[in-house]
N, C-alpha and C positions, 0 to 999 in steps of 0.2 A: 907106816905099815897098816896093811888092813887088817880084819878078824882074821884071815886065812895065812898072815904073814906074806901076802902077796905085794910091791909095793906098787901103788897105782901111778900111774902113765901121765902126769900131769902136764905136759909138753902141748903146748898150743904151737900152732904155725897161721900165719894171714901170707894168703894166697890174694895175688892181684893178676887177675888175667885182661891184657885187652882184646878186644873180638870186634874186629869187621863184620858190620850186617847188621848189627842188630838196631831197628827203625825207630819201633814202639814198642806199647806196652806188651802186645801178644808177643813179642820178641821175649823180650826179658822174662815172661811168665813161661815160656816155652824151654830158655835156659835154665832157669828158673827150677823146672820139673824134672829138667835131665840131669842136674845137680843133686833133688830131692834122696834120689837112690845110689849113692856111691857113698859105701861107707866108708866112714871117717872124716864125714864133712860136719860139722856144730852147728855152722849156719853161714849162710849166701846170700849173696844179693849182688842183682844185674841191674845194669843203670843202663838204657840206650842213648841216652844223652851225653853220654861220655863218652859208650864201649867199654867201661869197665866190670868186672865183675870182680867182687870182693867175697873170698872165703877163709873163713877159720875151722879151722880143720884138728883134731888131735893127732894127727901123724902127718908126716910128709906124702901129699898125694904126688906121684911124676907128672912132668909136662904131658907125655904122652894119652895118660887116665883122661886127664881132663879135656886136651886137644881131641879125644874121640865122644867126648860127649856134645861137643860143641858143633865138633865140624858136620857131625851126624844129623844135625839139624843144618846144613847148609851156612853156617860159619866160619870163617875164617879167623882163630888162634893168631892173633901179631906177635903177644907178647906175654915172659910167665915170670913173675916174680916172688919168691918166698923168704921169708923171714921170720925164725925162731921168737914169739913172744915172751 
């Protein structure tokens, strides 16, 4: 419980997205930046050597949140996997 008797949200999720397209490093810094602002993300990170993109999140983001940040930059979303840490 907090001071306020509120109890806080301690629920992690690791998001794995794979993404078509991304070459190099301006790729993944470009992911990267559209990731920066959607809240509910901890932290991210885009690998183009893989096509992955790994995020831990405090709540559950949808496929959909994240396939429009992606594609918006000219990528292609393959694949979205979550799981409760």
């Amino acid at each position: 419980m907090s001071l306020f008797g509120i109890k806080p949200n301690n629920n992690k999720y690791e998001i794995t997205l794979h993404v078509k397209g991304m070459m190099c490093s301006h790729c993944e810094a470009m992911v990267n930046k559209a990731l920066d602002v959607i809240p509910g993300i901890i932290s991210h990170s885009a690998a183009a050597a893989t096509g992955e993109v790994r995020i831990i999140a405090g709540e559950v983001l949808s496929e959909e949140m994240l396939a429009g940040a992606v594609t918006g930059l000219g990528y292609q979303l393959i694949d979205y996997q979550i799981r409760k840490m």
